[in-house]
C-alpha positions as a Markdown table, in Angstrom:
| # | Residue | x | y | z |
|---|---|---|---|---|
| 1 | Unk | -41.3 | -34.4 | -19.1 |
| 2 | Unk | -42.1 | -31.2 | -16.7 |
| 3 | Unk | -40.3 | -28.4 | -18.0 |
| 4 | Unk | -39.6 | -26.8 | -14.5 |
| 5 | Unk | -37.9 | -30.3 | -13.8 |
| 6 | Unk | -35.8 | -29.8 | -16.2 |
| 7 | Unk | -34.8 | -25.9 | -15.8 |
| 8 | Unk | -34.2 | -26.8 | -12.3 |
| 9 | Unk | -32.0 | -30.0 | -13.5 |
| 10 | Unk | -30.0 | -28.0 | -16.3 |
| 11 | Unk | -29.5 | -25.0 | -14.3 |
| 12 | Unk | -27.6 | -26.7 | -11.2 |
| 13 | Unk | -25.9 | -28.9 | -14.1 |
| 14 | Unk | -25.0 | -25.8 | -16.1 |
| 15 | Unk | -23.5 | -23.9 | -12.9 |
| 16 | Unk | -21.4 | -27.3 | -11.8 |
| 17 | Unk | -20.0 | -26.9 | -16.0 |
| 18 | Unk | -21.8 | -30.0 | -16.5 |
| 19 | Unk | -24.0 | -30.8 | -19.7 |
| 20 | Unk | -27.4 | -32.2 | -19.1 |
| 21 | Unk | -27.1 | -35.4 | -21.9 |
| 22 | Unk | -30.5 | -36.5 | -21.6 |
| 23 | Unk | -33.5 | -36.3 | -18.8 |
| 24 | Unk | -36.0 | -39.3 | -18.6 |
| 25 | Unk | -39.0 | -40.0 | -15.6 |
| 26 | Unk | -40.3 | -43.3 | -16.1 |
| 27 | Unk | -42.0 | -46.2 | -14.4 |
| 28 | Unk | -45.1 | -45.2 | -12.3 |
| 29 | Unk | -46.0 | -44.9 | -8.4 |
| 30 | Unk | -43.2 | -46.1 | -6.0 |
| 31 | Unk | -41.4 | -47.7 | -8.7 |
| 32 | Unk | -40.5 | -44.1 | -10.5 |
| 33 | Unk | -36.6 | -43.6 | -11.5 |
| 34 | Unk | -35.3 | -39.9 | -12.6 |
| 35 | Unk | -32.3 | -40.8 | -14.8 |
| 36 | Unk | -29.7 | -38.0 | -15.6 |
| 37 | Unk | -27.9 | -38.3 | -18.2 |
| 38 | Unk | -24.3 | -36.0 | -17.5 |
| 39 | Unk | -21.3 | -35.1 | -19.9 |
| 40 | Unk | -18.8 | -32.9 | -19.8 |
| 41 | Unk | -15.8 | -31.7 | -21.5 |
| 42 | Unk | -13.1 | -34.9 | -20.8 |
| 43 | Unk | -15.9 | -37.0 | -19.5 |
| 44 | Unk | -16.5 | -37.5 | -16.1 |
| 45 | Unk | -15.4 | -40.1 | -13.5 |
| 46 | Unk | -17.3 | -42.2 | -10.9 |
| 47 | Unk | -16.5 | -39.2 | -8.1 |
| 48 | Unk | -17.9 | -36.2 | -9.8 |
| 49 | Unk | -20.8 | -38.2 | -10.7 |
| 50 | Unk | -21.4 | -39.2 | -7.0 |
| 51 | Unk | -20.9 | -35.6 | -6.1 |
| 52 | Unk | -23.4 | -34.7 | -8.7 |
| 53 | Unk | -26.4 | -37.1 | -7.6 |
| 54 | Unk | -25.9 | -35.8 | -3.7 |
| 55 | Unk | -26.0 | -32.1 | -5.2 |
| 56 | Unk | -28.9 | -33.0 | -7.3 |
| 57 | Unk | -31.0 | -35.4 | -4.9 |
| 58 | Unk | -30.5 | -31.8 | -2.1 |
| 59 | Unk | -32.0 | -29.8 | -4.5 |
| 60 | Unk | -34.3 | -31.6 | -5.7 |
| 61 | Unk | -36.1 | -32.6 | -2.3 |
| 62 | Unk | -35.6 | -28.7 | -1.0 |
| 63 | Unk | -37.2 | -27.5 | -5.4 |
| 64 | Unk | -39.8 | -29.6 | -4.8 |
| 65 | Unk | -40.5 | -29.9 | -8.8 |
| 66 | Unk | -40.9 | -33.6 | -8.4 |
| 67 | Unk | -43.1 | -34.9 | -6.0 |
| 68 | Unk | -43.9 | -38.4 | -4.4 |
| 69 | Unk | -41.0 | -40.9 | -4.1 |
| 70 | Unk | -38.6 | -41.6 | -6.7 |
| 71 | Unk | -35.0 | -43.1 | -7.1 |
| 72 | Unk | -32.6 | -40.8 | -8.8 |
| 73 | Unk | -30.2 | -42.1 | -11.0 |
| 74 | Unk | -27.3 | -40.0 | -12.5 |
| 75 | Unk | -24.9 | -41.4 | -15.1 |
| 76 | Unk | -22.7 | -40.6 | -18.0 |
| 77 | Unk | -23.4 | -41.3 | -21.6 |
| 78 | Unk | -21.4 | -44.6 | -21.3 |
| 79 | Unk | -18.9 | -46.1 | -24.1 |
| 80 | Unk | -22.3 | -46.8 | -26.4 |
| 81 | Unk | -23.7 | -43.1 | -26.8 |
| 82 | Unk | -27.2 | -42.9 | -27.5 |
| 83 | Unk | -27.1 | -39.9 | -30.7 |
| 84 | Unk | -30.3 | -37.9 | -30.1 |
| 85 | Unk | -29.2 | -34.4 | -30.6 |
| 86 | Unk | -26.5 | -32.3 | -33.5 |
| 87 | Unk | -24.2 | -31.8 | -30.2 |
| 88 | Unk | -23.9 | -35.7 | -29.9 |
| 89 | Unk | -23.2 | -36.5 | -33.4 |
| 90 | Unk | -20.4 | -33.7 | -33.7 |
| 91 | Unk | -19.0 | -35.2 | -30.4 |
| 92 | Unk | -18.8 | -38.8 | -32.0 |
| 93 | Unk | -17.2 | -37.7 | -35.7 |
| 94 | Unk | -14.7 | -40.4 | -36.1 |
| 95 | Unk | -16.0 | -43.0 | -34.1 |
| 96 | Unk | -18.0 | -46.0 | -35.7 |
| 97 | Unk | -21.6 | -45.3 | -35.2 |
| 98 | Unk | -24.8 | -47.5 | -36.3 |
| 99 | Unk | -28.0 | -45.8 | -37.5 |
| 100 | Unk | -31.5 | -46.7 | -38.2 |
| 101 | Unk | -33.5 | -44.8 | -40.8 |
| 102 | Unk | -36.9 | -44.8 | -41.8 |
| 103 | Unk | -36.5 | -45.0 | -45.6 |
| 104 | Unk | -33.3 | -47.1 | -46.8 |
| 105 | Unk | -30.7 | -44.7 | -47.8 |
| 106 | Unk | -28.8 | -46.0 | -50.5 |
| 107 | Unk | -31.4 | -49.5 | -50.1 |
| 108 | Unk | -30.3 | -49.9 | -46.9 |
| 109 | Unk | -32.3 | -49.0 | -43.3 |
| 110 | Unk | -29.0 | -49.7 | -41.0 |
| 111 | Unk | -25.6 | -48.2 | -42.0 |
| 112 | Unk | -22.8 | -49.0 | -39.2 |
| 113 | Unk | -19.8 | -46.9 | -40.2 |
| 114 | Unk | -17.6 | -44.2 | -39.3 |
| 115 | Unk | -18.8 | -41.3 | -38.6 |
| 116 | Unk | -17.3 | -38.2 | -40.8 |
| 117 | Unk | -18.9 | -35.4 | -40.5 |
| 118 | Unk | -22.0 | -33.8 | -39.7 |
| 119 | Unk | -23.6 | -30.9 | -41.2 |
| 120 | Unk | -27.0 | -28.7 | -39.8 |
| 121 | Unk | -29.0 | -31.5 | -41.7 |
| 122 | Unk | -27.6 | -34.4 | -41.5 |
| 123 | Unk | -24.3 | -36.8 | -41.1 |
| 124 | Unk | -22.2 | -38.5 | -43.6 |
| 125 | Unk | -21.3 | -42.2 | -42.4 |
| 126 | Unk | -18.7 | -44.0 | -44.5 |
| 127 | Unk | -20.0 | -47.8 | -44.6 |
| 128 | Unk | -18.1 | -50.4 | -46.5 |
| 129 | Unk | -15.8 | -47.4 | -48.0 |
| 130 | Unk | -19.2 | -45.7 | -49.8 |
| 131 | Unk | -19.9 | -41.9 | -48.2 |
| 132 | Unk | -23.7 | -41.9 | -47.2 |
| 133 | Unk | -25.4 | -39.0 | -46.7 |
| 134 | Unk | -28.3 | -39.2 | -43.7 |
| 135 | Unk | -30.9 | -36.6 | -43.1 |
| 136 | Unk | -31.4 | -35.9 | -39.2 |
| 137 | Unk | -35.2 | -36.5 | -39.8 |
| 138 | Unk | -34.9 | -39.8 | -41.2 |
| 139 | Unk | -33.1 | -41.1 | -38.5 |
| 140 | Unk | -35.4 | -43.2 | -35.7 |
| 141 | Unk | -32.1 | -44.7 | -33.8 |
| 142 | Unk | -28.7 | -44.0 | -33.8 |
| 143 | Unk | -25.8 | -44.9 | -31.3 |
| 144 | Unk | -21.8 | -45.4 | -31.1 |
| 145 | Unk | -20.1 | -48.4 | -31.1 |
| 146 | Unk | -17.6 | -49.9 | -28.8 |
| 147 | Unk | -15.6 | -52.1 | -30.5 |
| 148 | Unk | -13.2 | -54.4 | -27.9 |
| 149 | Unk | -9.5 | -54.8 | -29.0 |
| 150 | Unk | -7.4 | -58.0 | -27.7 |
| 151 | Unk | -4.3 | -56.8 | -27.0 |
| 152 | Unk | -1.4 | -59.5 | -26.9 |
| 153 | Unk | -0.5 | -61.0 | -23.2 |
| 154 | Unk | 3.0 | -59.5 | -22.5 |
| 155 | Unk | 5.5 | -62.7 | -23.2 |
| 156 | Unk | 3.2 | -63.7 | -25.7 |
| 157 | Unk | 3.8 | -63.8 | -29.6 |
């Protein structure tokens, strides 16, 4: 990823009190797509996105950092969070999370659990009522999970 692309990216998001979640330029020729990944403090809804990407896609064309054509996508994190960085994690204690690592941690590679706490190395995930304690390096995937509730129809018992 260009560096200037993303100064220019994080700067604008930075002065809107945005947080830049995650910056990705994939695909190749005409079929290129600059996703933006956006948070901020209370999440954001469909309208301050849109007024992001029309902020974003001005700049852009005026910065010139990105040339040829592209399609700019801007979006938030979503109910499913990708964890990538410390800052995600400490966003997500308490929610259920699932985690990949590259050497089993207590003889297992995938530990889905709820997230309790995170520390400058690592993250403890409670699976199955057992505290496991996950190094930040020996994670290769890591997410939250949405879990659906049924709620009872009114009327209903």
């Amino acid at each position: 990823m260009n560096e200037a692309l993303r100064n220019v990216v994080e700067t604008y998001l930075a002065a809107e009190e945005v947080e830049l979640d995650d910056l990705t330029l994939g695909g190749g020729g005409t079929g290129r797509v600059l996703k933006v990944v956006v948070d901020a403090e209370g999440g954001l809804g469909l309208d301050r996105i849109a007024d992001l990407s029309r902020g974003l896609a001005r700049l852009l064309d005026e910065d010139e950092t990105i040339t040829g054509s592209y399609t700019l996508e801007v979006t938030s994190p979503g109910l499913e969070r990708k964890l990538t960085r410390p800052a995600h994690y400490r966003k997500s204690v308490g929610r259920e999370v699932v985690i990949a690592t590259r050497e089993p941690v207590a003889g297992h590679n995938s530990h889905r659990g709820l997230l309790e706490s995170v520390a400058d190395g690592g993250v403890i995930v409670r699976v199955d009522g057992e505290a496991r304690q996950i190094a930040f390096d020996e994670v290769t995937r890591a997410q939250t999970v949405f879990r659906w509730e049924a709620k009872a129809k009114p009327g209903r018992k």
